[in-house]
Backbone as JSON Lines, residues from 0, in Angstrom:
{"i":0,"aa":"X","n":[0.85,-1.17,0.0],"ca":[0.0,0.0,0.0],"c":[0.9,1.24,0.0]}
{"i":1,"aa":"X","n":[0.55,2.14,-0.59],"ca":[1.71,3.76,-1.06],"c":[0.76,4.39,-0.07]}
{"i":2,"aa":"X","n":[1.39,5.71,0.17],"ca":[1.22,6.47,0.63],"c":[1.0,7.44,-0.33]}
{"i":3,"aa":"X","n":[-0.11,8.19,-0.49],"ca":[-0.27,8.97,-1.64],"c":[-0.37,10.64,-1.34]}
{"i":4,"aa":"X","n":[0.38,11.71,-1.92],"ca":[0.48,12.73,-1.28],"c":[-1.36,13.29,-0.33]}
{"i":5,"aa":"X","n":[-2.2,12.72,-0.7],"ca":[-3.79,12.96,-0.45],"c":[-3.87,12.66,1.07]}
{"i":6,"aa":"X","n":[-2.88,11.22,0.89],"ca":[-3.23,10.82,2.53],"c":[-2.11,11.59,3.3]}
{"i":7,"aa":"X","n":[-1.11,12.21,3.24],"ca":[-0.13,12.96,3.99],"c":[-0.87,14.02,3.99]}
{"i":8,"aa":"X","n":[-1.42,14.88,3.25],"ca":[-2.25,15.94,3.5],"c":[-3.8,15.63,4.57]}
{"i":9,"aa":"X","n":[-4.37,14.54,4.54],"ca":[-5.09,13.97,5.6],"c":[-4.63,14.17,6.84]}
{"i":10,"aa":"X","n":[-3.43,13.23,6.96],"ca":[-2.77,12.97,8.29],"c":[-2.22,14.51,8.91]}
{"i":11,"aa":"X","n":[-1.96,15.34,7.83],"ca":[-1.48,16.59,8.38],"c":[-2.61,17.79,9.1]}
{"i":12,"aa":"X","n":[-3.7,17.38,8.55],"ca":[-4.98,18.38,8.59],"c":[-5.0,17.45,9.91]}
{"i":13,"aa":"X","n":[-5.75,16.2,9.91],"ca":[-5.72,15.8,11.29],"c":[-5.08,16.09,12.6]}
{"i":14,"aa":"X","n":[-3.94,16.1,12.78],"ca":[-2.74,16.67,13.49],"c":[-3.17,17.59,13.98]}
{"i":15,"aa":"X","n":[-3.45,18.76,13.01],"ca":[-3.3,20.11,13.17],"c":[-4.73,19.97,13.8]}
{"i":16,"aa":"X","n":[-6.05,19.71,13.51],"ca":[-6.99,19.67,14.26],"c":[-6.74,19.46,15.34]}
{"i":17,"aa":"X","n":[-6.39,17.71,16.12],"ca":[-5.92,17.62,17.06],"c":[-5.45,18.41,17.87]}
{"i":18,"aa":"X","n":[-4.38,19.26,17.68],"ca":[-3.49,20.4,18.06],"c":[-4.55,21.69,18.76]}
{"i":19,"aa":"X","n":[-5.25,21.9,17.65],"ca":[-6.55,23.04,17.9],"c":[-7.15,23.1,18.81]}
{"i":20,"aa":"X","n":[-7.56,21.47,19.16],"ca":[-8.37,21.19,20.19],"c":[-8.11,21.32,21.42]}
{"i":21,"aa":"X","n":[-6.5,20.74,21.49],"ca":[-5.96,20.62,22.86],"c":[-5.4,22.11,23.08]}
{"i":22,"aa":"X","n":[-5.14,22.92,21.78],"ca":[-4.98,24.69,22.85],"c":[-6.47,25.04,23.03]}
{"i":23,"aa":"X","n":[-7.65,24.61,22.66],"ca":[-9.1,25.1,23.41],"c":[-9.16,24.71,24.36]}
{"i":24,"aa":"X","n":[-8.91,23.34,24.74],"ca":[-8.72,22.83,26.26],"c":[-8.56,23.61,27.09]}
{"i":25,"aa":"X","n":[-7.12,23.63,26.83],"ca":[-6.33,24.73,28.17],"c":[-6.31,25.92,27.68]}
{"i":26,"aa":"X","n":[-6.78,26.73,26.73],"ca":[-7.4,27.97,27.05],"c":[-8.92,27.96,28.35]}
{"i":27,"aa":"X","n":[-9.7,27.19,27.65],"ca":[-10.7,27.14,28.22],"c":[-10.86,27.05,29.81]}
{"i":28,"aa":"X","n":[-9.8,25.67,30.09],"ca":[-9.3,25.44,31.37],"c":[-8.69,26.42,32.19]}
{"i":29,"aa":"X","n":[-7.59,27.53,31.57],"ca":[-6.98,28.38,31.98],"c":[-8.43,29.5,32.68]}
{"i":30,"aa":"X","n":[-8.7,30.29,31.48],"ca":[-9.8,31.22,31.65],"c":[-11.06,30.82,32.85]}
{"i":31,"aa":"X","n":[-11.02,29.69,33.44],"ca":[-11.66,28.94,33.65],"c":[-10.99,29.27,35.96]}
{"i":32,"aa":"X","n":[-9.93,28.81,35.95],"ca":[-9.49,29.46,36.86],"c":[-8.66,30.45,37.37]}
{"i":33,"aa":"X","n":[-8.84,31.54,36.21],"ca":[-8.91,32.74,36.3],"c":[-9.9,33.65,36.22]}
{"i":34,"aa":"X","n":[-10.81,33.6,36.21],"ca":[-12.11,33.81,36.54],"c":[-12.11,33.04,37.96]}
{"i":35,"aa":"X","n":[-11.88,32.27,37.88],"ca":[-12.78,31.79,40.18],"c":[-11.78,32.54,40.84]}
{"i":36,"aa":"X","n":[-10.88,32.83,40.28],"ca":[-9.38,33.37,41.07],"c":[-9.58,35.1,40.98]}
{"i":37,"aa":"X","n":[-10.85,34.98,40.46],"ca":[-10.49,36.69,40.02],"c":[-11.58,37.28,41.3]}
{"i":38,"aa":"X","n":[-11.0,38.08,42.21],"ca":[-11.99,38.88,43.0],"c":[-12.64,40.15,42.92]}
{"i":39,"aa":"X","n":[-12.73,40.29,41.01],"ca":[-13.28,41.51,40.76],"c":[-14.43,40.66,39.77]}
{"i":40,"aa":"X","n":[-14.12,39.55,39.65],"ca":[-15.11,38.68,38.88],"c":[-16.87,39.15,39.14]}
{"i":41,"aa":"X","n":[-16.86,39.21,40.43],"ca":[-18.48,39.93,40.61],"c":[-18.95,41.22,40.34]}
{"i":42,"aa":"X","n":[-18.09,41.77,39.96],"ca":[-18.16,42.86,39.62],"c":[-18.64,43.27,38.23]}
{"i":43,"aa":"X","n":[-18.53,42.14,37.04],"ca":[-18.18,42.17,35.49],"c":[-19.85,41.78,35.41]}
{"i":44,"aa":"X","n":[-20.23,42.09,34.61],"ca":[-21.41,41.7,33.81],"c":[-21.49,39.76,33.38]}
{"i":45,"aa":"X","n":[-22.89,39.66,32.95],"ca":[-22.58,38.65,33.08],"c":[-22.15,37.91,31.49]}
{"i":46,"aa":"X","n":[-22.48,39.12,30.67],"ca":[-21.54,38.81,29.33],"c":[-20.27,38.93,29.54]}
{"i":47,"aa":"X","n":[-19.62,40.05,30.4],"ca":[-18.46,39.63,30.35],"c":[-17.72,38.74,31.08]}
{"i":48,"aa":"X","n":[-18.1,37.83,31.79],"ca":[-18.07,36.77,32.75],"c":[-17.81,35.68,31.93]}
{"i":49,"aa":"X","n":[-19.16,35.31,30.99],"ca":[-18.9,34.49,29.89],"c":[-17.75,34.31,28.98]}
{"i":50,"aa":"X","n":[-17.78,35.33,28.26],"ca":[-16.83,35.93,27.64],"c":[-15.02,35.59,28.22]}
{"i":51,"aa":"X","n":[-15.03,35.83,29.24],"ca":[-13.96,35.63,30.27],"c":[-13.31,34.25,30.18]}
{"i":52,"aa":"X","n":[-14.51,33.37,30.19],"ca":[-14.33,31.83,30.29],"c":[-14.13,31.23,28.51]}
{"i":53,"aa":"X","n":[-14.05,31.72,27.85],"ca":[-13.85,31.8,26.44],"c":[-14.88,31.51,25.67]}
{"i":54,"aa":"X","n":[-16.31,31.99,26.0],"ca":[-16.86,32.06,25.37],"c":[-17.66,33.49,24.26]}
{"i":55,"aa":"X","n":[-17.07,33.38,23.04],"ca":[-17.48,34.87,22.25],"c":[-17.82,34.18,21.19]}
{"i":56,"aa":"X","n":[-18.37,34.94,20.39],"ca":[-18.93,34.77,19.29],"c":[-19.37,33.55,19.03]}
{"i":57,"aa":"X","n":[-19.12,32.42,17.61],"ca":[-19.48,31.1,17.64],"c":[-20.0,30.02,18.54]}
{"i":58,"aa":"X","n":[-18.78,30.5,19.34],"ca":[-18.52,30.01,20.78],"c":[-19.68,29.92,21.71]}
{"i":59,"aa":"X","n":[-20.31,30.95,21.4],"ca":[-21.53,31.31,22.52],"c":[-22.95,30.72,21.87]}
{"i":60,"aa":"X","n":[-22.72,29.77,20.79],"ca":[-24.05,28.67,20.64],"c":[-23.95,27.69,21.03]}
{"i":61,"aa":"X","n":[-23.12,27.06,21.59],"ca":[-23.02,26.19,22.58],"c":[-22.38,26.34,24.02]}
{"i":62,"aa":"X","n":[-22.56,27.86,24.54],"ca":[-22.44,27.57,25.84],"c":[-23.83,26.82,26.68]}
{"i":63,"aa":"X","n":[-25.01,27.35,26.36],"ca":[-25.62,26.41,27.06],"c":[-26.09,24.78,26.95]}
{"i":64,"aa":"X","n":[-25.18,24.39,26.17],"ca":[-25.11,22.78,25.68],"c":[-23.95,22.32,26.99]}
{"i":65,"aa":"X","n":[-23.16,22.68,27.48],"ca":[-22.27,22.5,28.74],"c":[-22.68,21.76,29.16]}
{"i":66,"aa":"X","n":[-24.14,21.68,29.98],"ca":[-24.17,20.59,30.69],"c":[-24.36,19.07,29.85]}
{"i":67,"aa":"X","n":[-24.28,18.84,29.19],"ca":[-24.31,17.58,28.28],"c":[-22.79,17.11,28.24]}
{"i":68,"aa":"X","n":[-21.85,18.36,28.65],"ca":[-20.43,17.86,28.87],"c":[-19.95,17.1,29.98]}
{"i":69,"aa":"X","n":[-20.9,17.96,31.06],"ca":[-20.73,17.57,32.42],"c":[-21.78,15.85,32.67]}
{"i":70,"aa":"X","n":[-22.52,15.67,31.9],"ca":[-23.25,14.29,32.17],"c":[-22.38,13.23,31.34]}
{"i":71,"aa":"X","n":[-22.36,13.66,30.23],"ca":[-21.26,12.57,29.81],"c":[-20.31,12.33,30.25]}
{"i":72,"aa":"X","n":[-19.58,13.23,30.85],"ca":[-17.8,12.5,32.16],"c":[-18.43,12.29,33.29]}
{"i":73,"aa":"X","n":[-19.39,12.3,33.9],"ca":[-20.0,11.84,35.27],"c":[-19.39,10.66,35.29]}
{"i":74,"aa":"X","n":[-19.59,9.51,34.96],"ca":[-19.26,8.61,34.86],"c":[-17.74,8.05,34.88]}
{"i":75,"aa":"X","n":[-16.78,9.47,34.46],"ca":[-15.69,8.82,34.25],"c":[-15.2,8.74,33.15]}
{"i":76,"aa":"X","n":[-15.78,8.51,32.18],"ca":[-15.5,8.6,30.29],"c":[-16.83,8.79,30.04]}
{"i":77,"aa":"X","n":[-16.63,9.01,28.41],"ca":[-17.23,9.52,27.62],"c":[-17.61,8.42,26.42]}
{"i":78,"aa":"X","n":[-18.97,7.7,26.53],"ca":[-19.05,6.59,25.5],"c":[-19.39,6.93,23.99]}
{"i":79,"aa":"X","n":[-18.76,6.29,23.27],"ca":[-19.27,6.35,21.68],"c":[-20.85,7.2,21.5]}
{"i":80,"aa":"X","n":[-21.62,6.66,22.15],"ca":[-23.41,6.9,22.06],"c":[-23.06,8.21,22.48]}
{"i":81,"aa":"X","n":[-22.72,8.82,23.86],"ca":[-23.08,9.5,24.9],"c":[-22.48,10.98,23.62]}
{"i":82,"aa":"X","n":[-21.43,11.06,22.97],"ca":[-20.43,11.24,21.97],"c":[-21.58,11.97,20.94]}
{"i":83,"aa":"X","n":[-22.0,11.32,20.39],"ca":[-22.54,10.74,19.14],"c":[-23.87,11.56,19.32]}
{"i":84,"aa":"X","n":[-24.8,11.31,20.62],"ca":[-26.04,12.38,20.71],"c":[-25.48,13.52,21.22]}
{"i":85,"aa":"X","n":[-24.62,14.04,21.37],"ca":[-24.32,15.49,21.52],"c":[-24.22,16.16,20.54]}
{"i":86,"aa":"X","n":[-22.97,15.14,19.71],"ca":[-22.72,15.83,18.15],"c":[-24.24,16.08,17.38]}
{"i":87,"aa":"X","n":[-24.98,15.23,17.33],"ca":[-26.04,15.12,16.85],"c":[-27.07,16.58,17.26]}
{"i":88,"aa":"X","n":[-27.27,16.56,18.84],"ca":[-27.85,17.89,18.97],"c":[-27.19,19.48,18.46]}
{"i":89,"aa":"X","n":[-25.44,19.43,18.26],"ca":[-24.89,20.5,17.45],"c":[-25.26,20.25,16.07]}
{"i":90,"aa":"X","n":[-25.72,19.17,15.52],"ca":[-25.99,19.44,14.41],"c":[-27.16,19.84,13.92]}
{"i":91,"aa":"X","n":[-28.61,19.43,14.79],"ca":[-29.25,20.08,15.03],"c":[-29.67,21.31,14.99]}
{"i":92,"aa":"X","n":[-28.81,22.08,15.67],"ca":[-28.86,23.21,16.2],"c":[-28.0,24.24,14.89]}
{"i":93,"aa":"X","n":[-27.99,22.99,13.61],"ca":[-27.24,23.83,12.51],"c":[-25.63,24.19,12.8]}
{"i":94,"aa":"X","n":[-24.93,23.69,13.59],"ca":[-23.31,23.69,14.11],"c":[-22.74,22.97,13.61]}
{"i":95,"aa":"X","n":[-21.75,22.98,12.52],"ca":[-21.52,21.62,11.97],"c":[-19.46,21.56,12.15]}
{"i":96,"aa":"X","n":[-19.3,20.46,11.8],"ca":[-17.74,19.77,12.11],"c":[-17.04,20.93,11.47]}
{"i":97,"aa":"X","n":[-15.84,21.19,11.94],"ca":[-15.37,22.27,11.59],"c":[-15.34,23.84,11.96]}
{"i":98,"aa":"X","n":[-16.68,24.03,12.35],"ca":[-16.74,25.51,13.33],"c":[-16.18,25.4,14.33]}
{"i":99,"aa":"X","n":[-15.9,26.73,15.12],"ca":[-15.25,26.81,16.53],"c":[-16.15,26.62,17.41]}
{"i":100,"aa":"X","n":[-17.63,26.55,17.15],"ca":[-18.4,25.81,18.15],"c":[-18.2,24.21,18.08]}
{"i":101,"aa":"X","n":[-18.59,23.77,17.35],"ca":[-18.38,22.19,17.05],"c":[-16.79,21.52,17.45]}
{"i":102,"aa":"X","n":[-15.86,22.34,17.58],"ca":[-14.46,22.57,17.7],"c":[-14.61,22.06,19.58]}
{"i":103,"aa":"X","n":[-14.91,23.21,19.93],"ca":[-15.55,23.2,21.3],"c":[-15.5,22.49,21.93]}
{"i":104,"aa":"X","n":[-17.28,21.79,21.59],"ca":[-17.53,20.62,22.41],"c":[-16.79,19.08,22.13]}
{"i":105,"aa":"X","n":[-15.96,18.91,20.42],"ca":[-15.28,17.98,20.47],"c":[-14.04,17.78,21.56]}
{"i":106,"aa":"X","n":[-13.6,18.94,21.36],"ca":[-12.34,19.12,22.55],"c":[-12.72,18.64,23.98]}
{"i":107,"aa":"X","n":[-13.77,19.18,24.5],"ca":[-14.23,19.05,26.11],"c":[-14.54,17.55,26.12]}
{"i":108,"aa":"X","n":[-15.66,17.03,24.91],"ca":[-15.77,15.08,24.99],"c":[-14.25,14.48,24.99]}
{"i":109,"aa":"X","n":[-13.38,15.17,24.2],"ca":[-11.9,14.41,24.1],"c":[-11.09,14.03,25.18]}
{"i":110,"aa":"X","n":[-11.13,15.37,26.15],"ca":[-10.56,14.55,27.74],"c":[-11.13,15.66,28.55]}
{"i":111,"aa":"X","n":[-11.35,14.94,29.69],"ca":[-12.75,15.56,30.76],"c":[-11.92,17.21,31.12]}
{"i":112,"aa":"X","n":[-13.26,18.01,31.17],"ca":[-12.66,19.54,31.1],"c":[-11.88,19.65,33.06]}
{"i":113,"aa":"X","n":[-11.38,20.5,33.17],"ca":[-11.21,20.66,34.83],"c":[-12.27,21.22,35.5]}
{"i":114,"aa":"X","n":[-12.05,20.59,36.78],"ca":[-13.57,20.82,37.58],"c":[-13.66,22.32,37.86]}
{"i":115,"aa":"X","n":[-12.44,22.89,37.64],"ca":[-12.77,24.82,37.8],"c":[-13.51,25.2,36.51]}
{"i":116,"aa":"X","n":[-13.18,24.75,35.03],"ca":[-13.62,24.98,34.28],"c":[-15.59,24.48,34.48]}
{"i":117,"aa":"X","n":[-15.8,23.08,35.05],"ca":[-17.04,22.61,34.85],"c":[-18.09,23.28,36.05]}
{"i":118,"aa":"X","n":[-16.91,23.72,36.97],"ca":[-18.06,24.71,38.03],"c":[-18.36,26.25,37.47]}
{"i":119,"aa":"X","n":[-17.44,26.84,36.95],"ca":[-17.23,28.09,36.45],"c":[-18.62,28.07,35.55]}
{"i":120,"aa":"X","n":[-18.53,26.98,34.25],"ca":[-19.83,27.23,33.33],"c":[-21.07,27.01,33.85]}
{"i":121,"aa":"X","n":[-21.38,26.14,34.52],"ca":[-22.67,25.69,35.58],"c":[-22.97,27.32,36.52]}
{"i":122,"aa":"X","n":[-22.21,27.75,37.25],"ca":[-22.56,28.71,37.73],"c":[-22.91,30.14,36.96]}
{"i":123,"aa":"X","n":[-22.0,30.34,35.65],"ca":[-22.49,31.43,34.71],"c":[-23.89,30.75,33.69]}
{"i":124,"aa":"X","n":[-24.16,29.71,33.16],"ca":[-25.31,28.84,33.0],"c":[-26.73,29.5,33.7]}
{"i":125,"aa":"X","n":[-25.98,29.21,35.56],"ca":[-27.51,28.99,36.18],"c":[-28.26,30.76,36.2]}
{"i":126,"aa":"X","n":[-27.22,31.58,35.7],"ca":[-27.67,33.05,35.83],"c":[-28.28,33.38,34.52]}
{"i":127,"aa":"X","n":[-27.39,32.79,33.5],"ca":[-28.1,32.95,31.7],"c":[-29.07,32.27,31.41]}
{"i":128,"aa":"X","n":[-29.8,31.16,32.26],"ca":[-30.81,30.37,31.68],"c":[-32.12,30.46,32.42]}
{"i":129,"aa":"X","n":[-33.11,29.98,31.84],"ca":[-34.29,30.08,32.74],"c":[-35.45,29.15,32.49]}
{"i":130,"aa":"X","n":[-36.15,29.17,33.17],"ca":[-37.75,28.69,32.44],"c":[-37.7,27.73,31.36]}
{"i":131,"aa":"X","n":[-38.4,27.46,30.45],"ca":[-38.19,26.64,29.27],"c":[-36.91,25.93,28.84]}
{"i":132,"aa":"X","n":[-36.0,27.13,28.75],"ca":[-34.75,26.76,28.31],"c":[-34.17,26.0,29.14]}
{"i":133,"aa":"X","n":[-34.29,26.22,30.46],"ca":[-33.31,25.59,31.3],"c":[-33.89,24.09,31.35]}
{"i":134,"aa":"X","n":[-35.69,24.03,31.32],"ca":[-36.48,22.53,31.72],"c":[-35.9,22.06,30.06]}
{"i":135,"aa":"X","n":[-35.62,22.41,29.08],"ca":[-35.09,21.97,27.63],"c":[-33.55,21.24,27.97]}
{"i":136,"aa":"X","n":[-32.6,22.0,28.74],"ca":[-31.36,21.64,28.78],"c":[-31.27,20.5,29.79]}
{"i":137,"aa":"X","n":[-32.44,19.96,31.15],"ca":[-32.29,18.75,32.19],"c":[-33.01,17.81,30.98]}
{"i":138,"aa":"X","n":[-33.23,18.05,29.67],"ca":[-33.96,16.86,28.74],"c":[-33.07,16.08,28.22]}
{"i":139,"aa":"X","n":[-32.08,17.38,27.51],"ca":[-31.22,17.01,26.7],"c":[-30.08,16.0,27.89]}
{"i":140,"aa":"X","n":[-29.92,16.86,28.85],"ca":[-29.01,15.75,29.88],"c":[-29.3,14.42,29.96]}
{"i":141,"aa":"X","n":[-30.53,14.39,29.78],"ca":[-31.25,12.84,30.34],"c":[-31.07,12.12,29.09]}
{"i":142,"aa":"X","n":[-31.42,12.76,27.97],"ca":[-31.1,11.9,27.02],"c":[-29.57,11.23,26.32]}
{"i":143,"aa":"X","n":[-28.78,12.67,26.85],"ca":[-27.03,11.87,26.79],"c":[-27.16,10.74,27.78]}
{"i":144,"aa":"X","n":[-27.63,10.86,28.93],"ca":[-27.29,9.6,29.61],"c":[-27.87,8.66,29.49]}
{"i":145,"aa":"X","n":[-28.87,8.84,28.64],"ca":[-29.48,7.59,28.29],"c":[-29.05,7.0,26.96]}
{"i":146,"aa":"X","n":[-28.01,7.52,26.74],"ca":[-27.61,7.0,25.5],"c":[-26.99,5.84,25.25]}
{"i":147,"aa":"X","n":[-26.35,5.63,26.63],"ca":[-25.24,4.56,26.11],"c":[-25.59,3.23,27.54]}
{"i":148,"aa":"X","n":[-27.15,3.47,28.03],"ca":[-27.0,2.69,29.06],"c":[-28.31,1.75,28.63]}
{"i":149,"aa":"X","n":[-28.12,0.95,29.82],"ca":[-29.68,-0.21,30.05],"c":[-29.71,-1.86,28.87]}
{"i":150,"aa":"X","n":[-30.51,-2.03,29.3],"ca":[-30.81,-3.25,28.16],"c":[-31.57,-2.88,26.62]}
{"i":151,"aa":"X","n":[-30.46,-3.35,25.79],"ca":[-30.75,-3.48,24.95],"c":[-30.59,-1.75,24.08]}
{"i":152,"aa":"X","n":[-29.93,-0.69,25.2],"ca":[-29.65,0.6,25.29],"c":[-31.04,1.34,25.53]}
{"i":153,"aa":"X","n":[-31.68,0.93,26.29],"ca":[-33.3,1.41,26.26],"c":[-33.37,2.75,27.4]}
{"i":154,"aa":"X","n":[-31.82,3.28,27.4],"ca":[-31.26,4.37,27.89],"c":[-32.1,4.52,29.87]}
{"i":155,"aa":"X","n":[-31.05,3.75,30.24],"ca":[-31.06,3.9,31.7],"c":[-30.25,4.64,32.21]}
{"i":156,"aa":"X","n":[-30.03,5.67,33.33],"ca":[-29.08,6.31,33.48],"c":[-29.24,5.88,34.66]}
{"i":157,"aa":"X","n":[-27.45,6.28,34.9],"ca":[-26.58,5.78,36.01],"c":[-27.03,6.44,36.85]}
{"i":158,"aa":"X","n":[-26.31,6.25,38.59],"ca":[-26.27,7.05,39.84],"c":[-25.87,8.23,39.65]}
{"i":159,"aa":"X","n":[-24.49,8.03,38.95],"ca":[-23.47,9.47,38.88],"c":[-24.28,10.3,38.11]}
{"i":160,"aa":"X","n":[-24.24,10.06,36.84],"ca":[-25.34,11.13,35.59],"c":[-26.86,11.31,36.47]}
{"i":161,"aa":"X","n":[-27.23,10.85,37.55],"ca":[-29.21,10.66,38.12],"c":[-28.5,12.42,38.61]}
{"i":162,"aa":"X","n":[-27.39,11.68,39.87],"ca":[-26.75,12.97,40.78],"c":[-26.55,13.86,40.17]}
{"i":163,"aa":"X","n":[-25.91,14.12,38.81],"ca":[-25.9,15.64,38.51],"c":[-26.49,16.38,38.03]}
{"i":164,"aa":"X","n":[-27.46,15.4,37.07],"ca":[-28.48,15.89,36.41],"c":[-29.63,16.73,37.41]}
{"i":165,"aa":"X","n":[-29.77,16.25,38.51],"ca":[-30.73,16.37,39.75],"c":[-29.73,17.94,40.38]}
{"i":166,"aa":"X","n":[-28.09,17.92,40.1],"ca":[-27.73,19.2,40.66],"c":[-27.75,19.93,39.59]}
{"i":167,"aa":"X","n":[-27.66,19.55,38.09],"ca":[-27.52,20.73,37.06],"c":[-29.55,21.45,37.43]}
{"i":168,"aa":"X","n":[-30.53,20.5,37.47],"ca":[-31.46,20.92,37.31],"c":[-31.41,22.0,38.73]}
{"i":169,"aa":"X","n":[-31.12,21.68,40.27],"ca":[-31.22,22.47,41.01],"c":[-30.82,23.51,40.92]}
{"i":170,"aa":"X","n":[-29.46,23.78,40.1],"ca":[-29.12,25.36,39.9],"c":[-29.39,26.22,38.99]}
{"i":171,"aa":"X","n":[-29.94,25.48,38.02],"ca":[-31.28,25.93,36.95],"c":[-32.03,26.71,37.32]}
{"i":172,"aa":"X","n":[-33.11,25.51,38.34],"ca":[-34.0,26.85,38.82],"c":[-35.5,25.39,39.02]}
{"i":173,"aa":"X","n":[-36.1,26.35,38.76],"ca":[-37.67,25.65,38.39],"c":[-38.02,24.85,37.9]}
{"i":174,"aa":"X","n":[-38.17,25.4,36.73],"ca":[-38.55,24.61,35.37],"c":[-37.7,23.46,35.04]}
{"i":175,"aa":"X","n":[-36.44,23.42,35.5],"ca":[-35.52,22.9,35.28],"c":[-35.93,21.28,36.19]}
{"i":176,"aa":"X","n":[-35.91,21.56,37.5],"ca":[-36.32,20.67,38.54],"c":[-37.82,20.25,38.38]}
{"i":177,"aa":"X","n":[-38.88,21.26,37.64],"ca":[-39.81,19.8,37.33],"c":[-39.58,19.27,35.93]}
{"i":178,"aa":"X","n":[-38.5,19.15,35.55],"ca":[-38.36,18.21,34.47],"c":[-37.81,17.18,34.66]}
{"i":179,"aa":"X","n":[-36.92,17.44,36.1],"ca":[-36.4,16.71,36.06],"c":[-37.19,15.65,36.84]}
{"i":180,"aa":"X","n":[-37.88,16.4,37.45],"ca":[-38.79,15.42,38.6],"c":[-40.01,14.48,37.71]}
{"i":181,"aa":"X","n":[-39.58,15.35,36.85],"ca":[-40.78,14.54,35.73],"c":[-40.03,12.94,34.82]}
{"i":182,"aa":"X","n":[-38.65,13.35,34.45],"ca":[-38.06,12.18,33.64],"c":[-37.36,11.17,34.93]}
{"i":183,"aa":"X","n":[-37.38,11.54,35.77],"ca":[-36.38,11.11,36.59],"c":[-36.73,10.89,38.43]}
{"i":184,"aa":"X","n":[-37.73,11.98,38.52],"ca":[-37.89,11.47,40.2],"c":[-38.3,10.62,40.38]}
């Protein structure tokens, strides 16, 4: 089998993706505890709070998809399924492979974000969301975790994903907690 200049240009684009991802990481991660570290942080608006944590432009159509980050590593890893219906809801949502949103959330499924980074977005989250949106985002949680579990995958979710889903919905708010009380209590 040759190596044909097509596939060195493959392997090189790949790389360099790769590469992309892991400086969003630790940007993300960085900004992430610099912001909890910052004691003028309460002071900033709450766009610029966001903003802070690296979320601008593109970026900011999937900040409230986050918690679908945080249910899928509950567990510890991140399964093929659990993977697979996230991408699916960015695509959804018209976000496709290749944007710096879609960029994003591949990076954060690739290796679990830091817990300064995953408290930081949950807490700027529970101030940007509300009502509908927020009882929309404990759905979408339930359904990552039901992605990759039960018999026959008839999507059972675990203890760990029940527990956070039950704390993403509490800092939600309302709407959030009877949804959840609805799929899940």
């Amino acid at each position: 089998m040759s190596v044909t200049p097509s596939d060195n240009e493959d392997a090189y684009f790949q790389q360099r993706e790769r590469e992309l991802r892991e400086q969003l990481r630790e940007q993300l991660d960085k900004a992430a505890g610099e912001l909890r570290d910052d004691a003028e942080a309460d002071k900033q608006s709450l766009s610029e709070r966001i903003a802070a944590l690296g979320f601008t432009a593109e970026k900011l159509k999937v900040f409230d998809l986050l918690p679908l980050v945080h249910v899928a590593w509950a567990d510890g890893s991140v399964s093929r399924k659990e993977r697979s219906a996230i991408l699916d809801v960015l695509r959804g949502r018209g976000i496709q492979p290749g944007t710096e949103a879609f960029r994003t959330i591949e990076s954060l499924l690739e290796e679990r974000p830091s817990q300064a980074f995953l408290d930081q977005s949950l807490l700027l989250l529970k101030e940007a969301v509300g009502g509908a949106r927020a009882a929309n985002i404990v759905d979408l949680c339930v359904q990552v975790a039901g992605a990759s579990g039960g018999f026959l995958n008839m999507g059972t979710v675990s203890d760990e994903e029940r527990a956070l889903i039950e704390k993403i919905a509490g800092q939600l708010g309302g709407a959030a907690v009877a949804e959840f009380n609805k799929q899940l209590g």
